[in-house]
C-alpha positions in Angstrom: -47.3 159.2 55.1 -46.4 156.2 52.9 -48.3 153.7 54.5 -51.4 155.8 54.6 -51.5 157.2 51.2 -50.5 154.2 49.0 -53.9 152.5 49.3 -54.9 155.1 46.6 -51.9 154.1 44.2 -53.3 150.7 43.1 -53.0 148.8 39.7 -55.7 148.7 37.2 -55.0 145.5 36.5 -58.3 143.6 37.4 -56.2 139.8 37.2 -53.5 141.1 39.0 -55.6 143.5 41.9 -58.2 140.6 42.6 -57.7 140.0 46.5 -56.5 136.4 46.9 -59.3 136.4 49.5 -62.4 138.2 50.5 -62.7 139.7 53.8 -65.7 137.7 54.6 -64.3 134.8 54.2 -62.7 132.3 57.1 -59.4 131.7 56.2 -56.3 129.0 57.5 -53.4 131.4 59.0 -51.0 130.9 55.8 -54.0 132.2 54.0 -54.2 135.2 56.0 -50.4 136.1 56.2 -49.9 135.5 52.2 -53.0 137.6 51.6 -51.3 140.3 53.7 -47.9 139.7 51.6 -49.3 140.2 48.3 -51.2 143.0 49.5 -47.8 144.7 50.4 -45.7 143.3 47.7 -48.7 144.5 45.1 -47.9 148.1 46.7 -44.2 148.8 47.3 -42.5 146.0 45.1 -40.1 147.9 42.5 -41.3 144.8 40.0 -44.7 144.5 40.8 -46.3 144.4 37.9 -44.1 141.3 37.1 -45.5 139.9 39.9 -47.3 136.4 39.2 -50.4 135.3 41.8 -49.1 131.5 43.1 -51.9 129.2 42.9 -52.3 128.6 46.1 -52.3 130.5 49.4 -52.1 127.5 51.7 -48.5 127.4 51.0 -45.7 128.1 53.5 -45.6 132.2 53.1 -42.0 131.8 52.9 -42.0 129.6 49.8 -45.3 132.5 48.8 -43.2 135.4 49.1 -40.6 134.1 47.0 -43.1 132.3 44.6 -43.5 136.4 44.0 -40.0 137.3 43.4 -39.1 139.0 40.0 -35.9 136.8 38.7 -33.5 139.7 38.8 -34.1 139.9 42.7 -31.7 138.1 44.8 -32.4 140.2 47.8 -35.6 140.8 48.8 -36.3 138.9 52.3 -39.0 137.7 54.3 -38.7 136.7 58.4 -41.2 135.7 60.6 -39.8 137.4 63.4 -39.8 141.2 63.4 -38.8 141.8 66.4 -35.4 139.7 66.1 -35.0 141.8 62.7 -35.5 144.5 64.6 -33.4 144.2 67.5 -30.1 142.3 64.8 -30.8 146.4 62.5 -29.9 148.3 66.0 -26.8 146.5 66.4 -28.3 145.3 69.7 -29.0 141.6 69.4 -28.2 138.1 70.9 -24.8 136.7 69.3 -21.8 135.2 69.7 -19.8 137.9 68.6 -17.6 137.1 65.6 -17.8 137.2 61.6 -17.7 134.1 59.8 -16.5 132.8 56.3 -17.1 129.8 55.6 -14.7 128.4 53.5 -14.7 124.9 51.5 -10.8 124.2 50.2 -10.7 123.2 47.3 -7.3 120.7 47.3 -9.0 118.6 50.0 -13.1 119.6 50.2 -12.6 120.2 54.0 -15.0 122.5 55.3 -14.1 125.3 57.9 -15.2 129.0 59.3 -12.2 131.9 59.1 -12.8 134.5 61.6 -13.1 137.8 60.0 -13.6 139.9 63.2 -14.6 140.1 66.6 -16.7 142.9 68.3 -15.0 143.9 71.6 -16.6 142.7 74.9 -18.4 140.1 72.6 -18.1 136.4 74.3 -16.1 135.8 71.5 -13.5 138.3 72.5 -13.8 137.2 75.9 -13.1 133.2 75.0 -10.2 134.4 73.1 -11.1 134.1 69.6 -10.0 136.5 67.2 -9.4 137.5 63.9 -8.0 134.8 61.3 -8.4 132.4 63.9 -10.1 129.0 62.0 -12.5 127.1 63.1 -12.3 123.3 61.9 -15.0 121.7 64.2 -17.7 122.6 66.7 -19.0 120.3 69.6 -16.3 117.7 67.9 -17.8 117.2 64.6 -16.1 118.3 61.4 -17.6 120.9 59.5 -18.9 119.8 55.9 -21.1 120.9 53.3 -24.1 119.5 55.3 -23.8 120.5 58.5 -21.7 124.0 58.9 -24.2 126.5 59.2 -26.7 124.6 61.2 -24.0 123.9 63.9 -22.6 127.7 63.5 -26.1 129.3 64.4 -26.2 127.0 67.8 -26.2 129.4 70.6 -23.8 127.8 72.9 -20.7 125.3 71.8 -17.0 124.4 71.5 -15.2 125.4 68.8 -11.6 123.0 67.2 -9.1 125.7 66.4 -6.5 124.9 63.9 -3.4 125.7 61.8 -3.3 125.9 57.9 -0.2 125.4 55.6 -0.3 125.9 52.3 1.8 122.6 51.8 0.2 120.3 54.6 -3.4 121.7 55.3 -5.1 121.9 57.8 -3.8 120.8 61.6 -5.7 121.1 64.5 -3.7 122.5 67.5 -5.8 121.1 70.3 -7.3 124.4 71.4 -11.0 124.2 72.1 -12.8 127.3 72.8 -16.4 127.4 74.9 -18.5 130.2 73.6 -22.1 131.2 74.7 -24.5 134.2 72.9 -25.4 136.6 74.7 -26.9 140.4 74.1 -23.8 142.2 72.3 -23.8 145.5 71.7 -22.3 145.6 68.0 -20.5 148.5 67.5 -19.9 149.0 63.6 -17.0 151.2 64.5 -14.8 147.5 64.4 -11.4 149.4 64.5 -9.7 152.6 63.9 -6.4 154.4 64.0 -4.0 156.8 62.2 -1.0 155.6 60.6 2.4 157.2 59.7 4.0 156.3 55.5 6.6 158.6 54.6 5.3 161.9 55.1 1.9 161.1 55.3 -0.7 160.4 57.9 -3.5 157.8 57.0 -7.0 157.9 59.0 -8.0 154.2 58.9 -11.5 152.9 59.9 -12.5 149.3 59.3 -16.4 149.5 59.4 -19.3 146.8 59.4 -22.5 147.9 58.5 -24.3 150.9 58.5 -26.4 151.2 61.5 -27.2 154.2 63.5 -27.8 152.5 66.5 -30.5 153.0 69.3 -30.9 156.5 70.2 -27.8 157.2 67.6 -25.4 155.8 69.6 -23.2 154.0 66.0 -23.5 157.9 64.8 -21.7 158.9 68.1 -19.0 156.1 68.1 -18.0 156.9 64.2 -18.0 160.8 65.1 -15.3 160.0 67.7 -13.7 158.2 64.8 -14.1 161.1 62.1 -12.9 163.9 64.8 -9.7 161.7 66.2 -8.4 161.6 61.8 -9.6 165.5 62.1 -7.1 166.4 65.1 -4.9 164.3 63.8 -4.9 166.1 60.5 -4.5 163.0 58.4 -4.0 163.7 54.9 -5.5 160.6 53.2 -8.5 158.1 54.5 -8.8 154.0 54.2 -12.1 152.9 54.6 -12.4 149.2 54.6 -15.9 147.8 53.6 -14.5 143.9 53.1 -17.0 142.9 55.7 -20.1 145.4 55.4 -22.9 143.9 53.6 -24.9 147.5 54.0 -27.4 149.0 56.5 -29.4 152.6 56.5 -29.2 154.7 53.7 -29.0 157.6 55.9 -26.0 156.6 57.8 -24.3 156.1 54.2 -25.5 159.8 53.8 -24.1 160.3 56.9 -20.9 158.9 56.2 -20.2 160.5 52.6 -20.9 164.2 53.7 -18.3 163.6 56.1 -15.7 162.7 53.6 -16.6 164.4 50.5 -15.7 168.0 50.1 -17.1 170.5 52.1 -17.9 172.6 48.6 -20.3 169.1 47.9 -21.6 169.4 50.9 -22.3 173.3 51.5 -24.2 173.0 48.1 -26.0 170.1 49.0 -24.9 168.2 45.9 -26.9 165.2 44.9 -25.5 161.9 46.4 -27.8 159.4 45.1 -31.6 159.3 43.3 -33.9 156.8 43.8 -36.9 155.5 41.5 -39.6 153.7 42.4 -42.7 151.5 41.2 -44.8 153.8 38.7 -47.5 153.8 41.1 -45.7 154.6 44.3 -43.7 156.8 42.6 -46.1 159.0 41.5 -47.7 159.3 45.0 -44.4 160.1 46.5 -44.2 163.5 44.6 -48.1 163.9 44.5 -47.7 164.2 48.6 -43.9 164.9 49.2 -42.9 167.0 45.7 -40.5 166.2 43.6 -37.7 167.4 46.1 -38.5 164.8 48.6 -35.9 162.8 50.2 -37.1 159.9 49.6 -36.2 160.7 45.6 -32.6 161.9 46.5 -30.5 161.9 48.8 -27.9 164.9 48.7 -24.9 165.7 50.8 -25.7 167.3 54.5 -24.2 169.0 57.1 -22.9 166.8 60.0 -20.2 169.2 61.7 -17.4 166.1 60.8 -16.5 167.3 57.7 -12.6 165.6 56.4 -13.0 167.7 53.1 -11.0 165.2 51.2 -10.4 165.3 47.4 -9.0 161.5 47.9 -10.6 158.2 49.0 -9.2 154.6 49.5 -11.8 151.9 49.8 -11.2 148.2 50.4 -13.4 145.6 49.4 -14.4 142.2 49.1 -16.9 139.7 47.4 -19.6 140.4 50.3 -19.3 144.3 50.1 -22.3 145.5 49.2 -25.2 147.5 49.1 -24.7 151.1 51.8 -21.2 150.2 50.8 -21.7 150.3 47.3 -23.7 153.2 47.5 -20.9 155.4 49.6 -18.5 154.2 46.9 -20.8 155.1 43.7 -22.1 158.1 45.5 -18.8 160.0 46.2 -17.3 158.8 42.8 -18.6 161.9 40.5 -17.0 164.2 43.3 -13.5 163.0 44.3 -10.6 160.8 43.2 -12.4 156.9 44.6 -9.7 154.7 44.5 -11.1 150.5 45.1 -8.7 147.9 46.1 -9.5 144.6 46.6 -11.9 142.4 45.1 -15.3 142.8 43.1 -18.2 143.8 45.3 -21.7 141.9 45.0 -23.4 144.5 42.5 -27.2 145.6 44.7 -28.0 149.1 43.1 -31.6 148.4 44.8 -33.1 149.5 48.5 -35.3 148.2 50.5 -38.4 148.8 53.1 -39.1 146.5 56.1 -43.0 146.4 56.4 -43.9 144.3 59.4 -48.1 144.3 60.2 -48.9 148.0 61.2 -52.4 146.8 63.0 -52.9 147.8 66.4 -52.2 145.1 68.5 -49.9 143.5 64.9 -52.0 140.3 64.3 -48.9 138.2 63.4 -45.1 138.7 63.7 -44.3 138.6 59.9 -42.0 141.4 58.2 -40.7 141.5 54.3 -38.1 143.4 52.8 -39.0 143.5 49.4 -37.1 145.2 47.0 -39.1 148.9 46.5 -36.1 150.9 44.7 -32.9 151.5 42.7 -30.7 154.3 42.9 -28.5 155.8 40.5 -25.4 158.2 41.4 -25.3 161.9 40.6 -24.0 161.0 36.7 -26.3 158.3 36.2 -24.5 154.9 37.1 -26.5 152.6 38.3 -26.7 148.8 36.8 -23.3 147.3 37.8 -24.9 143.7 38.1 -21.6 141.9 38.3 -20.5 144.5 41.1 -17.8 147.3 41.3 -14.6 146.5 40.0 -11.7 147.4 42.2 -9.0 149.4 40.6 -6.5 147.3 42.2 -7.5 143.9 42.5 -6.1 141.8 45.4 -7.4 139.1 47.2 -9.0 138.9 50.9 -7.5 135.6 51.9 -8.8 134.8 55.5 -6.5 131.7 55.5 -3.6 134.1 55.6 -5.3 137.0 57.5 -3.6 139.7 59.5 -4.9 142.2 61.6 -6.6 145.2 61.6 -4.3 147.9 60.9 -1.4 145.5 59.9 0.8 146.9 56.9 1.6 143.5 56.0 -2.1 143.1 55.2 -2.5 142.5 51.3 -5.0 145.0 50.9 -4.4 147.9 53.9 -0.2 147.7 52.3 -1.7 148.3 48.5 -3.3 151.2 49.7 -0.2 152.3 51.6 2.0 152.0 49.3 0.0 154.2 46.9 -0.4 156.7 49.1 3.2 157.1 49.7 4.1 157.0 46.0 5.6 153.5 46.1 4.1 150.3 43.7 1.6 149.0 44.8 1.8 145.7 47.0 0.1 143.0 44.0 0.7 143.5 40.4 -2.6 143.2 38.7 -1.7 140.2 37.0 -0.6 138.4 39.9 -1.9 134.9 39.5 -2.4 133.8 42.8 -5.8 132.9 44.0 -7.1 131.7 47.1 -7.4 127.8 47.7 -11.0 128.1 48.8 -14.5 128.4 47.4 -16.3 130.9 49.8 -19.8 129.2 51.0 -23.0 130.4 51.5 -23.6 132.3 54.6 -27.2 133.1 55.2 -26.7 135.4 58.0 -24.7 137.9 55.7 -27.3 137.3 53.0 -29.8 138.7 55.4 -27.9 141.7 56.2 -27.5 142.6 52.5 -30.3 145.2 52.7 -30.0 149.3 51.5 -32.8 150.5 53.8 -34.7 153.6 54.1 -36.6 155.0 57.5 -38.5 152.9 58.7 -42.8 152.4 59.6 -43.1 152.1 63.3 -40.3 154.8 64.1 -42.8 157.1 61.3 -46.1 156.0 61.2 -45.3 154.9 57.5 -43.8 151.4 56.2 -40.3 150.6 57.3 -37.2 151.8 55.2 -33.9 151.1 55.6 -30.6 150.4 53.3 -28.1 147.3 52.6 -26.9 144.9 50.5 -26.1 142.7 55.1 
């Protein structure tokens, strides 16, 4: 297994394999955990032989990992607590309930949080939030550039609804909202229903990241999904990513075999391929063959088969990773239609590796960066993101509901689908009034991984862009 064989699949390199300390010697606790990062960032990083050794090891093995980075990677991630990573990558985790943008307009530098959904049961959902609801203050302080997210990630506080108008602003309405985290379970399954345009009927699934779940309980939740637009013998499918920032590879697998012809997936047709470091590479089909799944990924038999010829996605600037996989992948095998706006461009996967001693001597993971995949044709490289066909904006100041056919982006897709224009002309100049702001939280999710090292005895390995 991974973990096991890759001690043989070390570099040559004398400068670059000297151990940053020796065995023997007593060494501070940053010493010990960056020694243990390099050590797993010399083996699985897809740039490691770009990798520079920092001149010191005393340093914060945050600001070590990332003294590491290659300058190409804007994902690869470090925590020092697995089990929270752990538990947030199951959907089962301690939250508040609701997806954030966080917003900075640009007429007035006022800083505020748009609501882009609420999971059901969350105590979110049970305050009354809800989607496109805005958020202009928590505990009574206005949000700004300093303090938003630090205030956001508090686990218990009031949130300051208010109203926006284009013409006046912003105008809070009074309401104030108490809202505690608690254990949520976060089904990615966020909404789903079949709607009736002209003589058509339209399977719509709005879907947050792709997570199997504990025991495969997502899997279950988006086969009741697949098998309600099945009896309902839709004849098209919008799949809305705006919100996904990735997850497993394997549910993305999972969720393109189901869409994608059944002739693609009876013949096992190559989704994606992966490549790796030279040195891990090589091991990979020296112990697994050049067949091994964790060089392709091909179409597979679920028993939820839509057998479409025809797929609507709709996207946003945070789409990414799983969700740019599932749109590249089925690409060379159907008619992929992208509306909304450019999607964050990660062609890359990664592997959690958290300390695989028994008892784990520290609670450290990383996620470096151990692979990029390219698409049954070739494509891979779209640095500045997918392109939508049909570019139209995902303002959250303006947001309506899930399902909503007013909805910029769902009516686009309607309207094609019943053979009227589409709902934005291409040129249309308007442009939202914000400046989206950093969210760290989505950052974090933007991960493709691959299976991962405790659940297999080898290094952890999932998919995403979060």
């Amino acid at each position: 297994m991974l973990v096991l064989f890759l001690t043989s699949c070390q570099q040559d390199d004398d400068e670059v394999m000297a151990p940053i300390v020796e065995e023997s010697e007593e060494i501070s606790q940053n010493a010990f955990i960056n020694s243990w990062v390099y050590e797993a960032m010399n083996t699985y990083y897809y740039w490691n032989e770009d990798m520079v050794l920092p001149s010191s090891v005393e340093q914060d093995p945050k600001d070590y990992f990332y003294s590491l980075l290659n300058e190409e990677d804007r994902f690869s991630y470090i925590t020092d607590d697995y089990q929270g990573l752990m538990e947030e990558l199951s959907g089962v985790y301690t939250s508040m309930g609701y997806s954030p943008t966080f917003g900075l307009l640009s007429s007035t530098n006022e800083v505020f949080i748009a609501v882009e959904y609420v999971y059901p049961n969350s105590p979110a959902q049970q305050a009354g939030l809800q989607r496109g609801d805005i958020i202009l203050a928590i505990d009574g302080q206005r949000l700004t550039t300093e303090n938003y997210f630090d205030l956001y990630i508090q686990n218990q506080y009031s949130v300051t609804l208010a109203e926006y108008e284009e013409d006046s602003g912003f105008t809070i309405n009074n309401e104030t909202l108490a809202l505690s985290a608690e254990v949520i379970a976060a089904d990615p399954v966020l909404h789903k229903e079949v709607i009736s345009t002209a003589d058509k009927r339209v399977g719509y699934l709005v879907y947050a990241e792709f997570i199997s779940g504990d025991n495969q309980a997502w899997l279950s939740s988006l086969d009741v999904a697949l098998d309600e637009f099945a009896q309902e013998s839709v004849t098209d499918v919008v799949i809305d990513l705006r919100y996904n920032p990735g997850g497993e590879i394997e549910v993305a697998q999972y969720l393109a075999s189901a869409l994608a012809s059944s002739s693609a997936v009876s013949s096992n047709e190559v989704l994606v391929r992966y490549d790796y470091n030279e040195p891990l590479e090589s091991s990979i089909i020296l112990y697994e063959g050049e067949a091994s799944e964790s060089l392709v990924s091909t179409f597979i038999a679920t028993g939820h088969n839509l057998n479409l010829s025809q797929i609507y996605f709709l996207t946003a600037s945070s789409t990414a990773s799983a969700s740019e996989l599932l749109i590249s992948g089925l690409d060379p095998y159907m008619d992929v239609i992208v509306i909304g706006e450019t999607t964050v461009g990660k062609f890359y996967g990664s592997w959690v590796i958290p300390d695989l001693a028994e008892p784990a001597r520290h609670a450290w993971a990383v996620m470096p960066i151990v692979l990029k995949y390219t698409n049954a044709v070739g494509a891979t490289d779209f640095t500045g993101g997918l392109t939508p066909d049909y570019s139209v904006e995902d303002d959250l100041l303006y947001a309506r509901p899930f399902g909503d056919p007013s909805d910029p982006l769902l009516g686009t897709a309607l309207n094609l689908i019943s053979g009227g224009q589409h709902a934005r002309s291409l040129t249309n100049s308007a442009h939202k009034s914000y400046i989206d702001l950093e969210n760290p939280v989505k950052s974090q999710k933007n991960k493709l991984l691959l299976p991962n090292a405790e659940q297999t005895n080898q290094s952890n390995v999932y998919s995403s862009n979060e």
